[in-house]
N, CA, C and O of each residue as an XYZ file, in Angstrom:
456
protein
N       7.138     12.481    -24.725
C       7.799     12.204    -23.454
C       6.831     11.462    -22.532
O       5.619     11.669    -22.586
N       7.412     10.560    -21.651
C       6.185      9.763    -21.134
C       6.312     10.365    -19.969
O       7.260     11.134    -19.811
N       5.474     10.157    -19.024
C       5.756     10.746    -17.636
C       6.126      9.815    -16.720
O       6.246      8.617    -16.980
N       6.324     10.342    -15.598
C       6.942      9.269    -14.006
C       5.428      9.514    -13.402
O       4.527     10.352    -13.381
N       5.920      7.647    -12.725
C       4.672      8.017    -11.211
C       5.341      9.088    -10.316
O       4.384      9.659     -9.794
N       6.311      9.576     -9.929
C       6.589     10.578     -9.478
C       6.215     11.853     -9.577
O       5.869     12.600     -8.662
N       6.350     12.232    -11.481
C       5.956     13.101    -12.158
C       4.161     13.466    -11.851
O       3.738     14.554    -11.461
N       3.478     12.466    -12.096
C       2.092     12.363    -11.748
C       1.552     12.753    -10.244
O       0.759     13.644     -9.940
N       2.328     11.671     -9.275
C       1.383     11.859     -8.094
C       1.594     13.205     -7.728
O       2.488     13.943     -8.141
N       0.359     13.564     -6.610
C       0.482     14.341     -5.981
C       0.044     14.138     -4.435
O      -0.960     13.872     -3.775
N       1.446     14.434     -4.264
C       1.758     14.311     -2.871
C       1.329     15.165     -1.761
O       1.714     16.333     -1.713
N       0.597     14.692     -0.909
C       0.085     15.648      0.430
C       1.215     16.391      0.781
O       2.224     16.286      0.084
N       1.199     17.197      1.851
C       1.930     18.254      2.428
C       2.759     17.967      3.053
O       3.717     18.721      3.221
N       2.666     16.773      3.611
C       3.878     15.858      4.359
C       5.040     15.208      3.199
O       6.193     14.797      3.331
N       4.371     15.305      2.345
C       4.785     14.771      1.035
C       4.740     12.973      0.785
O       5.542     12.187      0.282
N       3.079     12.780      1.551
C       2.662     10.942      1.419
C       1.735     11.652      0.493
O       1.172     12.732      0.319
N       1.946      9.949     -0.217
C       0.046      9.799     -0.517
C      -0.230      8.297     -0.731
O       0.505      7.432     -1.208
N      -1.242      8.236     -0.343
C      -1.885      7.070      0.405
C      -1.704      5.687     -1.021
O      -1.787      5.876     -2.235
N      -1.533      4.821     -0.535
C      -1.127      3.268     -1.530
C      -2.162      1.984     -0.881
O      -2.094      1.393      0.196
N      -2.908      1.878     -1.770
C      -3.957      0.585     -1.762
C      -3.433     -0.521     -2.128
O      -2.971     -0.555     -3.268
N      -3.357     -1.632     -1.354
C      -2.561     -3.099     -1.680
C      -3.552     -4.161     -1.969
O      -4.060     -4.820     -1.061
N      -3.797     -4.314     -3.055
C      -4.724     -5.399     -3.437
C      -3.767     -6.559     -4.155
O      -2.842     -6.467     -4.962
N      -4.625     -8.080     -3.273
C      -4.042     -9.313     -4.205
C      -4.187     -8.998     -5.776
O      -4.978     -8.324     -6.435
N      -3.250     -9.660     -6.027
C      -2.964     -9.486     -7.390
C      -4.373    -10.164     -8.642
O      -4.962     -9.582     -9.553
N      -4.473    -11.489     -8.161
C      -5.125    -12.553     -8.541
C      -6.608    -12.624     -8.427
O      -7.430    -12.883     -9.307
N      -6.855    -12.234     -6.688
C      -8.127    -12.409     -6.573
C      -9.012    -11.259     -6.374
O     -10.220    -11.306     -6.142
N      -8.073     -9.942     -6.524
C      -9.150     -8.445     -6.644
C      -9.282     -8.399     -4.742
O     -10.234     -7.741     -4.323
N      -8.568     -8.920     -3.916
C      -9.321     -8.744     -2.003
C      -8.149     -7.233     -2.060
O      -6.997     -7.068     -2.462
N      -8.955     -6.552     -1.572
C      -8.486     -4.906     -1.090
C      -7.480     -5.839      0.285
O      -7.971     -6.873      0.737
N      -6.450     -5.461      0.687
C      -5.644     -5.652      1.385
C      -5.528     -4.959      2.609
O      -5.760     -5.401      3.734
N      -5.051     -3.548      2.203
C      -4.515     -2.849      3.485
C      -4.655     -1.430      2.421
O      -4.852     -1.346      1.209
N      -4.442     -0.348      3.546
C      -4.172      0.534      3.159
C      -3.066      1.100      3.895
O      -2.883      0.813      5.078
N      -2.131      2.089      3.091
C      -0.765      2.532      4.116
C      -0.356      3.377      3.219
O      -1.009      3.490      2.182
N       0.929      4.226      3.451
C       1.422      5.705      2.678
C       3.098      5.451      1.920
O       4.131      4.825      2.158
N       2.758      6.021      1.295
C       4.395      6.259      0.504
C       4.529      7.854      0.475
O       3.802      8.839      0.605
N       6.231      7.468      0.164
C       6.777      8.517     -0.430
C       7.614      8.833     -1.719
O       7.481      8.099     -2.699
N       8.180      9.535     -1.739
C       9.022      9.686     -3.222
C      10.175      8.167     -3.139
O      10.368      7.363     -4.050
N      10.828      8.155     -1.659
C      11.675      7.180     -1.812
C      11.168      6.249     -1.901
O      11.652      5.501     -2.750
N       9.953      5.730     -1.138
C       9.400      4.302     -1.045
C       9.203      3.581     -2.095
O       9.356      2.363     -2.186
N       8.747      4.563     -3.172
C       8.151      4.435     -4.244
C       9.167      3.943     -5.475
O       8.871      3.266     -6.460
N      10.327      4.447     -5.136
C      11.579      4.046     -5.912
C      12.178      3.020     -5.429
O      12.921      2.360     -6.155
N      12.006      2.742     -4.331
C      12.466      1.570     -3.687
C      11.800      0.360     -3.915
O      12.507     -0.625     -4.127
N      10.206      0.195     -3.915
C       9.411     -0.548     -4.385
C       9.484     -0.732     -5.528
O       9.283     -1.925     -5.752
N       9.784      0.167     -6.957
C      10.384      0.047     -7.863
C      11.609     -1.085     -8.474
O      11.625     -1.985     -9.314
N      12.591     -0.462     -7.526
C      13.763     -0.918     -7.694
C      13.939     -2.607     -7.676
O      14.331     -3.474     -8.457
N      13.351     -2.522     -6.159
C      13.428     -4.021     -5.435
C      12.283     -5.089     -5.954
O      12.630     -6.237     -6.233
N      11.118     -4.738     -6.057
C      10.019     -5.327     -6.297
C       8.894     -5.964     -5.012
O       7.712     -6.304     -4.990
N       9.879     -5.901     -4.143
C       9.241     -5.544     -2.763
C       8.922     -4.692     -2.433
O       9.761     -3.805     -2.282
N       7.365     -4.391     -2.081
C       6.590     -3.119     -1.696
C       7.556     -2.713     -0.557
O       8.184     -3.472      0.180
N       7.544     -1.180     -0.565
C       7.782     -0.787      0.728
C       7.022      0.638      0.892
O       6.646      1.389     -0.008
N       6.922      0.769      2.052
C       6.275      1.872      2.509
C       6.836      2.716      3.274
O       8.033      2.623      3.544
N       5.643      4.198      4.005
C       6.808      5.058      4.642
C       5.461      5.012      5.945
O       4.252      5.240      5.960
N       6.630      4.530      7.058
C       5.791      4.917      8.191
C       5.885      5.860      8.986
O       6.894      6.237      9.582
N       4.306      6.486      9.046
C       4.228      7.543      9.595
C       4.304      7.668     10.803
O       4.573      8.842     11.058
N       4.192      6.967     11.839
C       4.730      6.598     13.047
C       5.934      6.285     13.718
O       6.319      6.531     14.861
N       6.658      5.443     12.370
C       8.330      5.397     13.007
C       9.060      6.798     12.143
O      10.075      7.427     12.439
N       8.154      6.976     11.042
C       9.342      8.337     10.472
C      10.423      7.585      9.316
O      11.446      8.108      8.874
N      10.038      6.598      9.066
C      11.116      5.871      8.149
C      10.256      4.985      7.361
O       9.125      4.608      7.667
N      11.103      4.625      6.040
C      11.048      3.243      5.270
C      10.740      2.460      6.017
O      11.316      2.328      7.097
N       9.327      1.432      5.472
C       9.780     -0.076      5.934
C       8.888     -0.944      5.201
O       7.657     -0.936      5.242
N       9.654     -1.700      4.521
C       9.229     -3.441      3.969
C       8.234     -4.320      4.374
O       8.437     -5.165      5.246
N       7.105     -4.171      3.764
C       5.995     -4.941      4.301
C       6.614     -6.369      4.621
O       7.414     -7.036      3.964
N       6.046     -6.607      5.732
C       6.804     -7.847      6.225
C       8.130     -8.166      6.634
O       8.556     -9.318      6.718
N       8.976     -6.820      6.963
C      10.220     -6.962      7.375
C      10.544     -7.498      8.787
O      11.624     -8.014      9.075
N       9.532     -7.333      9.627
C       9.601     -8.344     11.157
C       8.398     -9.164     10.979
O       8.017     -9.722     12.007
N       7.867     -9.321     10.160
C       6.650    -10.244     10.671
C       7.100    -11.400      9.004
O       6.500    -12.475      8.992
N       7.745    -11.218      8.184
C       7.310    -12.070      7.124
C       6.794    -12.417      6.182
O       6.958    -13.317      5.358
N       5.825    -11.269      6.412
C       4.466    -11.397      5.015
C       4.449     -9.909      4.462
O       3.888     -8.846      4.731
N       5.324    -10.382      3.586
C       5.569    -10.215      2.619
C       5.036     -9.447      1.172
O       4.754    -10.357      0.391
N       4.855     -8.444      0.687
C       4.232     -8.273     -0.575
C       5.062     -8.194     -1.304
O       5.962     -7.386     -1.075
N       5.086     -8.936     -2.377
C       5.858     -8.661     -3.907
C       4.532     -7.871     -4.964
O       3.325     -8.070     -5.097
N       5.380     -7.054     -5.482
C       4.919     -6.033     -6.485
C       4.704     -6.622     -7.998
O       5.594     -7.015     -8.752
N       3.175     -6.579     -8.272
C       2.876     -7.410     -9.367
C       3.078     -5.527    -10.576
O       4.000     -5.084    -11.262
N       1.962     -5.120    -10.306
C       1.931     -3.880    -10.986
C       1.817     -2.321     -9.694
O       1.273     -2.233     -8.593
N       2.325     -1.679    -10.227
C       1.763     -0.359     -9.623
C       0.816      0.386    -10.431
O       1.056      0.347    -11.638
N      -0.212      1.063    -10.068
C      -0.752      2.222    -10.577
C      -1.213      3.316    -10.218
O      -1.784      3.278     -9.128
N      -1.174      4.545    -10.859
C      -1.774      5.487    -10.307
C      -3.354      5.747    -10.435
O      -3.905      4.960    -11.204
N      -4.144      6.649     -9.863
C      -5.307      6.830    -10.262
C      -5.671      7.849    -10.835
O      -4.678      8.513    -11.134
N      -6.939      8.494    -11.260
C      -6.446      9.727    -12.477
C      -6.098     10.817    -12.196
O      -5.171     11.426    -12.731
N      -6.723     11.164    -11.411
C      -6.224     12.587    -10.055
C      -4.957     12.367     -9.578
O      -4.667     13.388     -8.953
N      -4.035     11.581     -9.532
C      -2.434     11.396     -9.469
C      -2.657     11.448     -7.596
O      -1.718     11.998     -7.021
N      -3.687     10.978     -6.774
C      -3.786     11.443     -5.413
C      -3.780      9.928     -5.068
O      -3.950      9.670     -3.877
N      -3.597      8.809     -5.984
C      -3.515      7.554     -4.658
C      -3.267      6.464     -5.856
O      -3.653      6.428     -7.024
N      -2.611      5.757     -5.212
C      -1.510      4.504     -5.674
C      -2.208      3.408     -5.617
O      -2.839      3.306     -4.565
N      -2.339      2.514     -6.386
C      -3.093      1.046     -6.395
C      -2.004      0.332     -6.714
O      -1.490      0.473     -7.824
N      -1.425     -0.663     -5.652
C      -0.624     -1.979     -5.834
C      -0.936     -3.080     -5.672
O      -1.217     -3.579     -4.582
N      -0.932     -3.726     -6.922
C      -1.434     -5.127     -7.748
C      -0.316     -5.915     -6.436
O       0.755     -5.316     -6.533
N      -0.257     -6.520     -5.804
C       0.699     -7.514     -5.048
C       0.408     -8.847     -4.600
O      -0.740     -9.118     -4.247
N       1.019     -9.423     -4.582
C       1.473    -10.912     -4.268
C       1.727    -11.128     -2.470
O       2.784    -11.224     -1.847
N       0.355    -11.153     -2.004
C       1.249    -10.948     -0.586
C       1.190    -12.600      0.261
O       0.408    -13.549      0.313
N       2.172    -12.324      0.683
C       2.429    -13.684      1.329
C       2.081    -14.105      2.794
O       2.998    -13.947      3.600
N       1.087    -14.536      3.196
C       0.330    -14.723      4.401
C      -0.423    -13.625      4.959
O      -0.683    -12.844      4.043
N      -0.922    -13.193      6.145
C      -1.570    -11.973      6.237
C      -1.032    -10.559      6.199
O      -0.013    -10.106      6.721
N      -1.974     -9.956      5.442
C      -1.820     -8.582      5.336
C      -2.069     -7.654      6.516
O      -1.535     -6.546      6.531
N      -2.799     -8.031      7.430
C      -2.669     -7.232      8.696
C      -2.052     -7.679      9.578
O      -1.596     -8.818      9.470
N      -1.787     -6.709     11.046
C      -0.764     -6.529     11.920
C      -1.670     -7.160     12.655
O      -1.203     -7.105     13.792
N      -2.834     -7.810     12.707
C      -3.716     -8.566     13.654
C      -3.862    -10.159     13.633
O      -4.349    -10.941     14.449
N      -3.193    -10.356     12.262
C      -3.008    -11.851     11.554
C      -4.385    -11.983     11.030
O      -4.813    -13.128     10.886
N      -5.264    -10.818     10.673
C      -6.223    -10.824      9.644
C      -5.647    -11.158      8.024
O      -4.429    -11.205      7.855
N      -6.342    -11.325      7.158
C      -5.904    -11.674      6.453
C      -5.889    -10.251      5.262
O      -5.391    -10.149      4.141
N      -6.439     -9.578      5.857
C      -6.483     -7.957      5.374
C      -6.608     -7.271      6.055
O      -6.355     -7.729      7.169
N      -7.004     -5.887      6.074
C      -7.142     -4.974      7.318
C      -8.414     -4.267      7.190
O      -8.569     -3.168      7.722
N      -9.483     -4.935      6.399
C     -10.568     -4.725      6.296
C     -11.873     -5.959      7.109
O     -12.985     -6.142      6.612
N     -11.497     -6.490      8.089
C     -12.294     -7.691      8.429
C     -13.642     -7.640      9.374
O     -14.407     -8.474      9.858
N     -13.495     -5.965      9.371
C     -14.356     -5.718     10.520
C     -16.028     -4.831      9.574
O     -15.892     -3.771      8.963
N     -17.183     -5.439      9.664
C     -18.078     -4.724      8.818
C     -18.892     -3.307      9.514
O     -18.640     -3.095     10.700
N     -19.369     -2.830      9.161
C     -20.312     -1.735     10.134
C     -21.736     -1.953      9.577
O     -22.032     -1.935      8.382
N     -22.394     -2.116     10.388
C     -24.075     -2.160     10.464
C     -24.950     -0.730     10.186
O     -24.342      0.338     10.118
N     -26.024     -0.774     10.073
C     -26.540      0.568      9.135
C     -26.701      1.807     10.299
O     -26.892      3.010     10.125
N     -26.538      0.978     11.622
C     -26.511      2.361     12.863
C     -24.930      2.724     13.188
O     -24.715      3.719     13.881
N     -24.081      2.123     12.816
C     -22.942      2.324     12.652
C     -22.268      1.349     13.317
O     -21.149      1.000     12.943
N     -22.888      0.798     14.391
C     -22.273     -0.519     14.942
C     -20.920     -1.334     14.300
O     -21.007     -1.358     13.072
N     -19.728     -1.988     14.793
C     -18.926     -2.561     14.364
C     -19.320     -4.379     14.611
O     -19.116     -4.912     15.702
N     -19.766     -4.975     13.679
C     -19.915     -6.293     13.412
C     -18.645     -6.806     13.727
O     -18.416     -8.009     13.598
């Protein structure tokens, strides 16, 4: 019997667990953000990532007001079944800042933000 990513993950207490969006092509870490059981079937289904926001309390489509877009190359889990890696195709920036990820900011060895 094979198993589900469903079957596998394990879901925090809220019942998220956290999903890593990396380009497909060039290996750049993207964003980080949360799913759920539905998101996850939905991203499935559609092939458009979607996620669950923890702030509005609902589904929502990367890029559903802004445009950019991720299409779902692969999903995976990791071995501990505690966090999601999505292979994606994303279409213009990945952050809500018009960064091109949501990693753009470095920290210096006193902790400083570069």
């Amino acid at each position: 019997m094979t198993d589900t990513v469903a079957e596998l993950a394990r879901f925090n207490e809220a019942g998220l667990i956290p999903a890593i969006a990396q380009q497909h092509d060039t290996g750049d870490v993207l964003m980080l953000a949360w799913m759920n059981r539905d998101s996850i079937a939905e991203t499935l289904r559609t092939g458009q990532v979607c996620y669950y926001s923890r702030s509005r309390q609902k589904l929502w489509y990367k890029g559903e007001t802004s445009g950019n877009t991720q299409r779902l190359v692969q999903m995976r889990i990791d071995c501990d079944g505690d966090t999601i890696l999505l292979l994606v195709d994303q279409t213009g920036p990945a952050c809500h800042t018009g960064a091109r990820n949501c990693f753009y900011r470095s920290v210096n060895s006193n902790g400083e933000i570069a």
